[in-house]
C-alpha positions in Angstrom: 113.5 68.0 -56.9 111.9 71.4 -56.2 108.2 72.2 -55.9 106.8 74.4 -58.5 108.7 76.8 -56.5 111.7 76.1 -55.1 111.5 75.8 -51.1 114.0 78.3 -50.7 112.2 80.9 -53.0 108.7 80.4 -51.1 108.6 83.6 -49.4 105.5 85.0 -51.4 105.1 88.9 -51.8 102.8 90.7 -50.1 99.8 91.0 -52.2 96.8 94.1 -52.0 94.2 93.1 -49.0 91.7 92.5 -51.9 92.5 89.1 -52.2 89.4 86.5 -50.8 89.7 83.4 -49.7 86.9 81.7 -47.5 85.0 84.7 -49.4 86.2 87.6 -46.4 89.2 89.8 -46.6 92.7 88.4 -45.1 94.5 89.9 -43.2 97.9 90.9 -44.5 100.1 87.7 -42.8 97.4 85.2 -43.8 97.3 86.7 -47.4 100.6 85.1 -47.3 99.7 81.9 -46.4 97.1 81.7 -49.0 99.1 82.5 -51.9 101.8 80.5 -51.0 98.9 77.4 -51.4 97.3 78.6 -53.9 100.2 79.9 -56.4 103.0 77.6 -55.2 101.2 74.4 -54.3 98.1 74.5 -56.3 95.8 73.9 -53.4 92.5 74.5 -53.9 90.8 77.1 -51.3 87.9 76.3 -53.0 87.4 72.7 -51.8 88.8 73.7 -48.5 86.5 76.8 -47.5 83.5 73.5 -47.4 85.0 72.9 -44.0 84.1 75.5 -41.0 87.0 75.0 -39.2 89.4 75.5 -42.3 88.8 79.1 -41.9 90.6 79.6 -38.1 93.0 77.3 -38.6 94.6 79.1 -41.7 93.9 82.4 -40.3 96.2 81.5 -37.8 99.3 79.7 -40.3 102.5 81.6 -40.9 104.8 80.0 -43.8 107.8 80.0 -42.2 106.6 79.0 -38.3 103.7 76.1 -39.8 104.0 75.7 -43.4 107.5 75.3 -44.8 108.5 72.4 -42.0 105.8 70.2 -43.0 106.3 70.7 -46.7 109.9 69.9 -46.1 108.7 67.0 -44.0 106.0 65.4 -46.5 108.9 65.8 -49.4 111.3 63.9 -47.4 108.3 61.5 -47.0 108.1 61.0 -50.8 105.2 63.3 -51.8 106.0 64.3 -55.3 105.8 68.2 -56.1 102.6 67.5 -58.3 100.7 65.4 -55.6 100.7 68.2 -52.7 98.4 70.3 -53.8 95.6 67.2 -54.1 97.2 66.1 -50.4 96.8 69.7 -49.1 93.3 70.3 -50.4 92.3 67.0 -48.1 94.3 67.2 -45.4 95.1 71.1 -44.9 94.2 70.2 -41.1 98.0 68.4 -41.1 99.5 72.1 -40.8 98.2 72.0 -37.6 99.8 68.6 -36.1 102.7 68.7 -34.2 105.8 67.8 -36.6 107.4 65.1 -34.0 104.3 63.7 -33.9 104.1 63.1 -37.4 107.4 62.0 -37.2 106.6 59.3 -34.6 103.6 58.3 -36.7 106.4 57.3 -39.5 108.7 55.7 -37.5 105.7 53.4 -36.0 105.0 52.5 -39.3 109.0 51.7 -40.1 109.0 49.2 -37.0 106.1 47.4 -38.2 108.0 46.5 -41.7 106.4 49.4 -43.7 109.1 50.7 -46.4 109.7 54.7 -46.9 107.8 53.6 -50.7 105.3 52.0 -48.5 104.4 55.0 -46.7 104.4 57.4 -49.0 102.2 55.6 -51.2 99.4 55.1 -48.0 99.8 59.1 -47.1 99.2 59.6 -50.7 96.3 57.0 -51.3 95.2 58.2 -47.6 96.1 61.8 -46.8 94.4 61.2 -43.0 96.6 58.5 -42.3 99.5 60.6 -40.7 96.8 62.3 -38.7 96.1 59.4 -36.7 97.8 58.3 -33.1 100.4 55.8 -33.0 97.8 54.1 -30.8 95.0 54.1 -33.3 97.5 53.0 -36.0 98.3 50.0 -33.6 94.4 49.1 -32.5 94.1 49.2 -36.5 96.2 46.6 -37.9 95.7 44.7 -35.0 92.0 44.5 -36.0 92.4 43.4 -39.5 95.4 41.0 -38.3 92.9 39.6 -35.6 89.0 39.7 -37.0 90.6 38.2 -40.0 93.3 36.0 -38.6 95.6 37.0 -41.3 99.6 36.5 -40.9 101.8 39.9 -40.5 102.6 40.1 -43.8 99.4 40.0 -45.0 98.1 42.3 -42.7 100.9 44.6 -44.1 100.1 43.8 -47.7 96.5 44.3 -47.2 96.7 48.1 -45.8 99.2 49.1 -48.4 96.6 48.0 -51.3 94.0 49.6 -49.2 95.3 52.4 -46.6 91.6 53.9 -45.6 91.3 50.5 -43.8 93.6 52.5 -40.9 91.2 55.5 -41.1 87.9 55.2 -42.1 84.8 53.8 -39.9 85.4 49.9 -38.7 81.3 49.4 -39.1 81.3 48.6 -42.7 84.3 46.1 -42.5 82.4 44.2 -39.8 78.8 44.5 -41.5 80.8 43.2 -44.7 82.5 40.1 -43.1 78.8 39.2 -41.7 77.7 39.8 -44.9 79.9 37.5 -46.5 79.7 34.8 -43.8 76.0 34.8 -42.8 74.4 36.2 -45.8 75.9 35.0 -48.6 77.6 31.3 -47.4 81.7 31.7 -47.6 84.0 30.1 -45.3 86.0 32.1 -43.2 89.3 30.7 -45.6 87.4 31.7 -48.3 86.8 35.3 -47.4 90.4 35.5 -46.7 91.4 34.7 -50.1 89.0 37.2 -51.6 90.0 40.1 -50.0 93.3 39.8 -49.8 93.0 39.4 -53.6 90.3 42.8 -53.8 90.8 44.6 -50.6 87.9 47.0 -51.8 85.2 44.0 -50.5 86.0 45.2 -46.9 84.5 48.8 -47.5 82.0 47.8 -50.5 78.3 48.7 -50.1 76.0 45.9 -48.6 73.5 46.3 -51.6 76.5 45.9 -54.3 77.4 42.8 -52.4 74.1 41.2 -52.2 73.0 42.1 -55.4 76.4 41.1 -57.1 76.5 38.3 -55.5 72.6 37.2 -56.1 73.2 37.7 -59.9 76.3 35.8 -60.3 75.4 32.8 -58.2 71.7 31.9 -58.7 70.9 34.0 -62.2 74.3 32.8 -63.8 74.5 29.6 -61.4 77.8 30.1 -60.4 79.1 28.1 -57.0 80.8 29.7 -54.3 84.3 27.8 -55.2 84.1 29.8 -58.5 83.5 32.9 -57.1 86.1 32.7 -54.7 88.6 32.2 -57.3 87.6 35.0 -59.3 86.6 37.9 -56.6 86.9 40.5 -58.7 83.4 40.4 -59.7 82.4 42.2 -56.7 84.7 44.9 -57.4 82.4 45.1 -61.4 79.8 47.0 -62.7 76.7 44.7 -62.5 75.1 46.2 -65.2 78.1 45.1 -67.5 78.1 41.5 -65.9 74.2 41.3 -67.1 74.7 42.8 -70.1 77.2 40.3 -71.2 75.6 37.2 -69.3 72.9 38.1 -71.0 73.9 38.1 -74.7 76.1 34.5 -74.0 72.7 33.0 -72.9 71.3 34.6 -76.3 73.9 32.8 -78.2 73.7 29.7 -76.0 77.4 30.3 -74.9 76.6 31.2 -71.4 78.5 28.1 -69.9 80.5 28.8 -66.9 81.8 25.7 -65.5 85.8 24.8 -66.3 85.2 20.8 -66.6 82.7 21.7 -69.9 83.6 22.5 -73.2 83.3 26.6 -74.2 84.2 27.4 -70.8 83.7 31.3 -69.9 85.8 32.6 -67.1 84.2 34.7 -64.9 87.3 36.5 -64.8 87.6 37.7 -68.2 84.1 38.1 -68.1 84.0 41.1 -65.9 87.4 42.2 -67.0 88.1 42.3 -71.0 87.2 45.1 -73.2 83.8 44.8 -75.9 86.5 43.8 -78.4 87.9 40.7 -77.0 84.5 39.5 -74.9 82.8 39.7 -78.5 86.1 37.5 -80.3 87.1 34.9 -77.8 83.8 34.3 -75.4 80.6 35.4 -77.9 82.3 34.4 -81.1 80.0 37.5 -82.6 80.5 40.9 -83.7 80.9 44.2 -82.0 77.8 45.5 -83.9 75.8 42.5 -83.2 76.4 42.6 -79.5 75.3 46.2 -79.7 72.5 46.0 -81.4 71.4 43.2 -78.9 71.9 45.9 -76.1 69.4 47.9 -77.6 66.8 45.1 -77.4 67.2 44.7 -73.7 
């Protein structure tokens, strides 16, 4: 499939020395290099000038010497046409990695089980990822396999959902597993299950944590076994969890407990749309659940 412009054609004219980008005159070879991302690939320079060091590097980038192969290379990857321009606008720095690198990078991630679709979807979800040692890569999943004594496959399945595990700041992942352990009361099995369910809990805020978590379990009275089968309250909007807690305790249908009659589960709870919450949990109207929100 060819980009918006076919690889082969990519060999932009030379355009007048008027044309800006980092807001100074190019010179005529980097002109080149510009247009090519801006017309063909739909990067956006503006994002990109942010960065001080954006500025020397594509001063210095020739299409044919440092553009075309990694194009090439992120296609064969499984970058769609429409997804390089977002990729390129993050990661514009990858023009500047050495290409067997990158290529070593990939095949790490091949010996460790990781399909081509696998990989593609990570770069995409991740454009830093590539830009990481095979050594870092390693220390990474062996981390999460380790600190959270979770089997290979799970390890795998768990950085697929989530790829910025490999590449952002550790710090948060362990102030979160505290969090969860000391703070809040869960079981080490327990946390397991729940992010491997919602992967998102390892790199949550402290204060959404806390706060979710002090709502749902001594507001709304809901024990820890609950709450680990239905993580994906964390991953809410608390305001919406009140809001709706709120008007069941109105109605006296705020009853959260699966051996009682008019059981609520916490997972629709947090998850259905106005419609349904109002017709199966509140047994009430749209408009009357409105107008209650206006009272609060």
């Amino acid at each position: 499939m060819p980009l918006f412009v076919p690889l082969t054609l990519l060999t932009p004219l030379y355009r007048v020395p008027s044309l800006k980008c980092f807001s100074f005159e190019l010179s005529r070879t980097t002109t080149v290099a510009c247009q090519t991302l801006i017309d063909a690939l739909r990067v956006d320079l503006s994002k990109i000038e942010k960065h001080p060091d954006a500025a020397n590097l594509l001063l210095r980038l020739d299409f044919e010497k440092d553009i075309k192969q990694i194009l090439l290379f992120l296609k064969d990857l499984g970058i769609e046409d429409n997804q390089l321009g977002t990729f390129l606008t993050k990661n514009y720095a990858i023009f500047s990695e050495d290409l067997e690198n990158l290529k070593t990078r990939v095949a790490y991630l091949l010996s460790k089980n990781f399909s081509k679709v696998d990989i593609a979807q990570m770069v995409r979800n991740a454009p830093f990822l590539l830009s990481f040692s095979v050594e870092r890569l390693d220390n990474r999943l062996g981390f999460f396999q380790k600190e959270l004594e979770l089997g290979v496959k799970k390890t795998r399945d768990l950085v697929i959902r989530l790829p910025r595990l490999l590449t952002g700041s550790l710090e948060p992942v362990k102030e979160n597993m505290k969090v969860y352990r000391l703070e809040l009361g869960f079981k080490h099995k327990e946390i397991q299950h729940m992010i491997t369910k919602i992967p998102k809990m390892l790199t949550a805020s402290k204060r959404k944590i806390t706060e979710t978590f002090d709502y749902v379990h001594n507001v709304m009275c809901i024990p820890h076994h609950i709450i680990v089968k239905f993580p994906q309250v964390f991953n809410s909007r608390l305001f919406k969890v009140k809001e709706r807690h709120l008007f069941l305790a109105y109605l006296g249908r705020a009853q959260y407990d699966p051996g009682k009659p008019n059981y609520i589960s916490l997972d629709k709870l947090v998850s259905v749309p106005d419609e349904i919450f109002c017709e199966e949990m509140a047994k009430a109207s749209v408009q009357d659940f409105e107008k209650f929100l206006k009272t609060l």
